[in-house]
VOLOBA-636200 format. One line per field, with one value per residue: y, z negated, x negated of N, C-alpha, C, CB in turn; residue number from 1; chain. Coordinates in nm, 3 decimals. Atoms other than C-alpha are relative to their C-alpha. Glycine has a CB too. Layout:
% residues N
n_yy	[Y ...]
n_zz	[Z ...]
n_xx	[X ...]
ca_yy	[Y ...]
ca_zz	[Z ...]
ca_xx	[X ...]
c_yy	[Y ...]
c_zz	[Z ...]
c_xx	[X ...]
cb_yy	[Y ...]
cb_zz	[Z ...]
cb_xx	[X ...]
pos	[NUM ...]
unit	[A ...]
END
This chain:
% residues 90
n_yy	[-0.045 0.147 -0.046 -0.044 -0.131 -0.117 -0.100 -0.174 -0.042 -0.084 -0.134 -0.062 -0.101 -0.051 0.165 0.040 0.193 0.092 0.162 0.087 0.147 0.111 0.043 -0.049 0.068 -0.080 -0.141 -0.102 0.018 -0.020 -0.209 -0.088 0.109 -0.097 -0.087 -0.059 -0.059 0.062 -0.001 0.109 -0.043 0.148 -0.042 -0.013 0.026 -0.030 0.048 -0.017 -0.149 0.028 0.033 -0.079 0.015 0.056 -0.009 0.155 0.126 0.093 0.009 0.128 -0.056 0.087 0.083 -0.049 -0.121 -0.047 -0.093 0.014 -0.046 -0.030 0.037 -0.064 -0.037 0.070 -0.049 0.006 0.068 0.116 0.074 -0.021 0.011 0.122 -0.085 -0.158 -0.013 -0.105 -0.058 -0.192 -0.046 -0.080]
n_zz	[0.006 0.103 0.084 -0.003 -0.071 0.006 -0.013 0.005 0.018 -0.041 0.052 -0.111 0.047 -0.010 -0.051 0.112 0.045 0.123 -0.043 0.083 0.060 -0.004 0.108 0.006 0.010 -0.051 -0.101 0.118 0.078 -0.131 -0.072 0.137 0.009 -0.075 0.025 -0.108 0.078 -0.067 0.101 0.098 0.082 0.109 0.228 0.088 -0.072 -0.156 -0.101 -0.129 0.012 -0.054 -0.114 -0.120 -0.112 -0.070 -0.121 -0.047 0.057 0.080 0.131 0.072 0.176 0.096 0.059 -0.062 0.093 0.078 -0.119 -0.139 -0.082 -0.123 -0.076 -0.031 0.104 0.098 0.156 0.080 0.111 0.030 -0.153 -0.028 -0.139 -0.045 -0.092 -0.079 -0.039 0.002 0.049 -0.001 0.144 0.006]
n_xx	[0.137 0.037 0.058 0.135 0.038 -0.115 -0.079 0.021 -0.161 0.001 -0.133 -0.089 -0.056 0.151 0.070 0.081 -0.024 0.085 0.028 -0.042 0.057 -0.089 0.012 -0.115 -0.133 -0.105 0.097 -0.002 0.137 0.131 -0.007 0.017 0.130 0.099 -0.082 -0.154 -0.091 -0.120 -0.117 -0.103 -0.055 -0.056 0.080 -0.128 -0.114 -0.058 0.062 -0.064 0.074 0.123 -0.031 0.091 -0.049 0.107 -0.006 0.089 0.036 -0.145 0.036 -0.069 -0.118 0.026 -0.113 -0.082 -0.048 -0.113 -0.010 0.023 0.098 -0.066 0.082 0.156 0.073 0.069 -0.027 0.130 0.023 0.027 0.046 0.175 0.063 0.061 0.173 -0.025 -0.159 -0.013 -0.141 -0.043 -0.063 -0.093]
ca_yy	[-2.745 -2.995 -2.909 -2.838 -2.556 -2.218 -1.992 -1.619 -1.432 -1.139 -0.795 -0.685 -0.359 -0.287 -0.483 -0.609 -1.036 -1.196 -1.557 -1.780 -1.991 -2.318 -2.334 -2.076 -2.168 -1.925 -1.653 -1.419 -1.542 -1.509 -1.138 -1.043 -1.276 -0.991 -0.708 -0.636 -0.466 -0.706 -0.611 -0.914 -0.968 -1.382 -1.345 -1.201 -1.394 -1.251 -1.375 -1.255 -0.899 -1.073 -1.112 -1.034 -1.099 -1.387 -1.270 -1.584 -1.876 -2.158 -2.152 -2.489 -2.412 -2.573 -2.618 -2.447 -2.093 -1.959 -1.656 -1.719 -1.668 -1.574 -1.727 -1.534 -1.432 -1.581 -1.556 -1.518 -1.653 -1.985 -2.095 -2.139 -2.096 -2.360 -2.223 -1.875 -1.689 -1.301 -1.077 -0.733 -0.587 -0.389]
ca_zz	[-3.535 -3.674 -3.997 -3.891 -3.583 -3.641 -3.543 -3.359 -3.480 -3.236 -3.289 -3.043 -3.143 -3.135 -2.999 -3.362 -3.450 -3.743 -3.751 -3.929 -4.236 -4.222 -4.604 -4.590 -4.709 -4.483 -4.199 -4.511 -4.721 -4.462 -4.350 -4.754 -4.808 -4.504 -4.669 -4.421 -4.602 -4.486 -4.642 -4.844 -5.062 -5.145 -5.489 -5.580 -5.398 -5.087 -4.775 -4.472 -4.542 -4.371 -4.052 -3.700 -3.339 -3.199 -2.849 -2.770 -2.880 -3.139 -3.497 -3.747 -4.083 -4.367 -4.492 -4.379 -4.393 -4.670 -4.357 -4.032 -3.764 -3.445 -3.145 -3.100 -3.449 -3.738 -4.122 -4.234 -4.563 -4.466 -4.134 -4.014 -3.622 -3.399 -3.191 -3.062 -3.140 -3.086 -3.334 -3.343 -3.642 -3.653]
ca_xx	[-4.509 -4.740 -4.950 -5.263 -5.169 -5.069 -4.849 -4.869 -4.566 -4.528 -4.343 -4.111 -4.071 -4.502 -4.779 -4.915 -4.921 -5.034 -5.112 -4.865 -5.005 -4.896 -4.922 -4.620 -4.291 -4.096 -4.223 -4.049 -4.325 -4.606 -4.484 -4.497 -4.847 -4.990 -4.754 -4.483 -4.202 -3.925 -3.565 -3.397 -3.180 -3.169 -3.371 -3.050 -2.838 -2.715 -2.787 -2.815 -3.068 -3.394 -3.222 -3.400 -3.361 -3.547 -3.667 -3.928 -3.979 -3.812 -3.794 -3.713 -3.498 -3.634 -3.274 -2.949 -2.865 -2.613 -2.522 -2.406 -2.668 -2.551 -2.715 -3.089 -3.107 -3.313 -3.283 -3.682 -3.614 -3.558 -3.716 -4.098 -4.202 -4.246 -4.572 -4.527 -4.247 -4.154 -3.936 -3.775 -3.598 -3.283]
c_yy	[-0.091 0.076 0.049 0.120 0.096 0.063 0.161 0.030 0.168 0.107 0.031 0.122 0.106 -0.099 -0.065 -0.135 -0.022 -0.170 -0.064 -0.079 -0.089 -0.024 0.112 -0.051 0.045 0.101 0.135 -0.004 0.029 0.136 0.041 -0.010 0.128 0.156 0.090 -0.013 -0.045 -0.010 -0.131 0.006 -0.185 -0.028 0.009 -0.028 0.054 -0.026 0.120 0.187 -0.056 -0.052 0.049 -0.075 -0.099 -0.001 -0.134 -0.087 -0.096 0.009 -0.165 0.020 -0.106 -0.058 0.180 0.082 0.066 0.076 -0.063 0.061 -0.026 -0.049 0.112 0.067 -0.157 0.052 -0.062 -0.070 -0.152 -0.125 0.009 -0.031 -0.114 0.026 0.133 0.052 0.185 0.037 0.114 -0.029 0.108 0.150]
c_zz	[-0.095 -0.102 0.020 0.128 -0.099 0.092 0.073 -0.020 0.111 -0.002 0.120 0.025 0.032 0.078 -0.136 0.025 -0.071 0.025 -0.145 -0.108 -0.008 -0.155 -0.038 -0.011 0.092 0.111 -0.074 -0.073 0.073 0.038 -0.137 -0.054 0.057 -0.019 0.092 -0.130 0.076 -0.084 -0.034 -0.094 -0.068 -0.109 -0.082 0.009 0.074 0.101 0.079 0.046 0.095 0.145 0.125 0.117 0.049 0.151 0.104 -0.061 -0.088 -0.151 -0.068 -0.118 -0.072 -0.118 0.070 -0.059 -0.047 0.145 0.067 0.090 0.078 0.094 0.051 -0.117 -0.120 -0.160 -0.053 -0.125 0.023 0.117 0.048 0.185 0.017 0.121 -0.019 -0.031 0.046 -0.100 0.059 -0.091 0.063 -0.074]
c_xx	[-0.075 -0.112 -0.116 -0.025 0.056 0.068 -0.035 0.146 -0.047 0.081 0.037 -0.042 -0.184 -0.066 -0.103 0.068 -0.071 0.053 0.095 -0.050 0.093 0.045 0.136 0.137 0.121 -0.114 0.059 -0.138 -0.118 0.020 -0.013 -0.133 -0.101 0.050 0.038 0.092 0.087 0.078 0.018 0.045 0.023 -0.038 0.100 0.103 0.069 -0.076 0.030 -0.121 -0.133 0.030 -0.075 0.016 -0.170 -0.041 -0.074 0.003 0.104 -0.048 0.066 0.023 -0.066 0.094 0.101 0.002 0.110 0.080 0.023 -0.105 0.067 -0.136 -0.143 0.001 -0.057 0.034 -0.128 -0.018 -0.041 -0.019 -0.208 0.031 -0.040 -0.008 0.071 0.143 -0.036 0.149 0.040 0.055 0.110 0.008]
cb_yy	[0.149 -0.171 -0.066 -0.141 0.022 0.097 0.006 0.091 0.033 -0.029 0.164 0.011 -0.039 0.018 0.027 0.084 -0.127 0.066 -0.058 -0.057 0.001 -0.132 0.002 0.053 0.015 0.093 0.014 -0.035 -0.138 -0.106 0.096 -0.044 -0.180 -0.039 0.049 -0.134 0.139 -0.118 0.058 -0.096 0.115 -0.129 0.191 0.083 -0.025 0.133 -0.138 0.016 0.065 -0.100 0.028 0.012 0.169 -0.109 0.133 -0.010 0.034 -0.207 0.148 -0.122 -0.028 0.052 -0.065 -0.046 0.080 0.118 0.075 0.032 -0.037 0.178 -0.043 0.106 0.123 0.016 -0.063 0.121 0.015 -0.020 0.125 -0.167 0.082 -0.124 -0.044 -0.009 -0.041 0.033 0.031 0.102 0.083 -0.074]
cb_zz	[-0.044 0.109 -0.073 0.021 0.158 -0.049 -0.126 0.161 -0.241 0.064 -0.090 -0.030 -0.188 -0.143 0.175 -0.156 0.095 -0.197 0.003 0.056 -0.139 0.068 -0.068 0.075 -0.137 -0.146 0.222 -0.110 -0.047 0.161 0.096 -0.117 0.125 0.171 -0.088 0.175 -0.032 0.062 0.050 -0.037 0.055 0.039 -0.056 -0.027 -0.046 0.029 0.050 -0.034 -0.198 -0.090 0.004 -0.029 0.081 -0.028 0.014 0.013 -0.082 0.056 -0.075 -0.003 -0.010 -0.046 -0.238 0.029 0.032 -0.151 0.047 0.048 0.008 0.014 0.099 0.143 -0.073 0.039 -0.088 -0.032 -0.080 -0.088 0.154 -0.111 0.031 -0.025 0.231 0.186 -0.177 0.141 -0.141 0.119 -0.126 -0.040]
cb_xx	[-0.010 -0.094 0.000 -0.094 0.064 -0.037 0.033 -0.071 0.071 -0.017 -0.047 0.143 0.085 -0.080 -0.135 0.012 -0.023 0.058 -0.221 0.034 -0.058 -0.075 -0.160 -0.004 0.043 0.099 0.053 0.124 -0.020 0.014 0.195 0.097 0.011 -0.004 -0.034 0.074 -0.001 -0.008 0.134 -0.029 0.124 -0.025 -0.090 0.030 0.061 0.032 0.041 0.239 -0.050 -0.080 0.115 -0.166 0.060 0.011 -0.056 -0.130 -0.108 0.023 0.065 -0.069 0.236 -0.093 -0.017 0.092 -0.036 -0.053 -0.086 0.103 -0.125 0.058 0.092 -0.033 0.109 -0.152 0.157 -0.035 0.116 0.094 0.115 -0.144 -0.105 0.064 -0.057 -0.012 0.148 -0.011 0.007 0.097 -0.130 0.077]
pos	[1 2 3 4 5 6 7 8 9 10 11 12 13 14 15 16 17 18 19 20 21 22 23 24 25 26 27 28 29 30 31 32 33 34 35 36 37 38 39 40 41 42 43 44 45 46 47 48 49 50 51 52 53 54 55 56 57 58 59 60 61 62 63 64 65 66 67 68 69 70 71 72 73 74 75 76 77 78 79 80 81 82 83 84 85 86 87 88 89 90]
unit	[A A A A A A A A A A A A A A A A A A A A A A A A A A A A A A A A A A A A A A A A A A A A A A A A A A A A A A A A A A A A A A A A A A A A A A A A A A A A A A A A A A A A A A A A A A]
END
């Protein structure tokens, strides 16, 4: 995703989307930024609490995650959307 689009992040689960900032370090940071109450736990070191099911789209890691991710999930902490995506939550 190149610096100057954004992002729709879409909820599975409802029909709400907030718009990605690009100036976001994470789509964790950006869901807390529009205060979504998204569990985690890497602050205190454990991975693996901000997990969620990617139903659309592609995401790009801004460095590898501690956790295994299983093919169609994501780990919010440490990935940003690239265009459109859709979540759900567990």
């Amino acid at each position: 995703m190149s610096s100057d689009k954004t992002a729709k992040v879409h909820f599975a689960d409802n029909s709400q989307c907030v718009e990605f900032n690009t100036g976001c370090h994470s789509l964790l940071d950006c869901l807390e930024q529009q205060q979504y109450d998204i569990p985690f736990q890497c602050r205190e070191g454990y991975c693996g609490a901000c997990r969620a099911t990617l139903s659309q789209g592609q995401v790009i890691y801004n460095e590898e995650p501690l956790a295994f991710v299983r093919d169609g999930e994501v780990l919010l902490c440490c990935c940003k959307p690239d265009g459109d995506i859709t979540l759900s939550f567990k």
